[in-house]
C-alpha positions as CSV (number, residue, x, y, z in Angstrom):
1,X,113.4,115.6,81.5
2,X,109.9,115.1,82.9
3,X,110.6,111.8,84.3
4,X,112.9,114.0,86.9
5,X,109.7,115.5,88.6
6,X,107.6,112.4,88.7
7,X,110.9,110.9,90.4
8,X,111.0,113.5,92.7
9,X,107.1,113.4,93.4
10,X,107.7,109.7,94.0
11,X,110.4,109.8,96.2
12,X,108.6,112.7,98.3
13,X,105.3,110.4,98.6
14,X,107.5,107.8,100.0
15,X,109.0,109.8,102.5
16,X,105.6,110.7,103.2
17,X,104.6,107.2,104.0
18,X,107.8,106.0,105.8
19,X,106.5,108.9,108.3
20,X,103.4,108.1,108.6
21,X,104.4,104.6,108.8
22,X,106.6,105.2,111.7
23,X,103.8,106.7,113.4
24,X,101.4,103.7,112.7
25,X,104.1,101.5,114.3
26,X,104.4,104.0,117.4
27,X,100.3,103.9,118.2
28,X,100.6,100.3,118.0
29,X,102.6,100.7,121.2
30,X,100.0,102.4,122.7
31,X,97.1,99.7,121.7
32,X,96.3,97.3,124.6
33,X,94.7,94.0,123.6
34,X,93.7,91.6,126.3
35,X,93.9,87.9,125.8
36,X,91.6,85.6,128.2
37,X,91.5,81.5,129.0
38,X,89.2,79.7,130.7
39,X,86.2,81.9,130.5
40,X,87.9,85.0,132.1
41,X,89.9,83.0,134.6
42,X,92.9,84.4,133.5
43,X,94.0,87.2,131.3
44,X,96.8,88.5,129.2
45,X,97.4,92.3,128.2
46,X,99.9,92.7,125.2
47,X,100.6,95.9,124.0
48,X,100.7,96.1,120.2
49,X,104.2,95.7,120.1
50,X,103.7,92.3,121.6
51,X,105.4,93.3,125.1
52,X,103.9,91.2,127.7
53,X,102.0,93.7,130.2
54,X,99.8,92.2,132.8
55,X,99.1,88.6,133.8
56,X,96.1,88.9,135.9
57,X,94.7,85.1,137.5
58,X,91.6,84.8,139.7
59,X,92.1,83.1,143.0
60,X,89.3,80.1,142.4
61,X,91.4,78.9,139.4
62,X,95.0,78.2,141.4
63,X,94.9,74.8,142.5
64,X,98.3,73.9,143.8
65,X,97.1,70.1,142.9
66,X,97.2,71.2,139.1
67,X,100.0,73.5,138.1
68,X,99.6,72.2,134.5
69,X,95.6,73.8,133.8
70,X,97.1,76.8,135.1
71,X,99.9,76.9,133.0
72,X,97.8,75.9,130.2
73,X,95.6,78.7,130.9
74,X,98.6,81.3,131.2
75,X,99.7,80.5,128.2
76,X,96.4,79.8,125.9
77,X,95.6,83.6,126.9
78,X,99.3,84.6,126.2
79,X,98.8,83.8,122.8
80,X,95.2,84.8,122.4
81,X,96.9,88.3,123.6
82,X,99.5,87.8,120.5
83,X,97.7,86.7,117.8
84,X,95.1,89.6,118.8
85,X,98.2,92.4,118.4
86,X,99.5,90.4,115.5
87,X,95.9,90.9,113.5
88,X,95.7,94.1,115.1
89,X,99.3,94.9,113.3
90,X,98.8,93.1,109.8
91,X,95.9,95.5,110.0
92,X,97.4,98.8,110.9
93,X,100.3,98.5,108.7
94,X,98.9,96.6,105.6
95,X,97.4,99.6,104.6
96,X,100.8,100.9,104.0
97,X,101.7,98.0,101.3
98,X,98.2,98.1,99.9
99,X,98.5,98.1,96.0
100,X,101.8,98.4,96.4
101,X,104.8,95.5,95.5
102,X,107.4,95.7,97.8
103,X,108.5,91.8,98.9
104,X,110.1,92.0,102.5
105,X,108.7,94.7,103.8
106,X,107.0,93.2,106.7
């Protein structure tokens, strides 16, 4: 029967780390990461659940002549934001599945 306990003491460590797992995924809400293009010109805040925050653009880099840069610029530091709170999540929550082998987890 002692493979009953070490079930239990399994099943109670995972509970464990679904919680604290949970709470990992909560913070990364709270993390802001900042994206930027064209040397600061424009900027992108993501939180780390990838929700779009602030666009911020300085004036000297609107040129009604050349939408396109701009755009470019938007989104270059758009995904600078993303892959920035992707990292930032691979990192939070790999330690989670650390030495462990779970397939589809994340």
């Amino acid at each position: 029967m002692r493979g009953m306990g070490n079930m239990q003491g399994m099943m109670k460590q995972m509970q464990k780390m679904q919680k604290q797992m949970a709470q990992a995924q909560e913070e990364l809400g709270d993390k802001r990461l900042e994206g930027t293009a064209g040397g600061g010109m424009v900027t992108v805040i993501v939180s780390g659940h990838k929700e779009v925050l602030e666009v911020n653009i300085k004036e000297e880099v609107v040129d009604p002549e050349d939408i396109e840069m701009l755009q470019d610029l938007v989104l270059a530091a758009t995904n600078d934001a993303l892959k920035q709170a992707d990292e930032l999540t691979n990192s939070t929550m790999g330690q989670f599945t650390k030495g462990m082998n779970l397939p589809g987890m994340f």
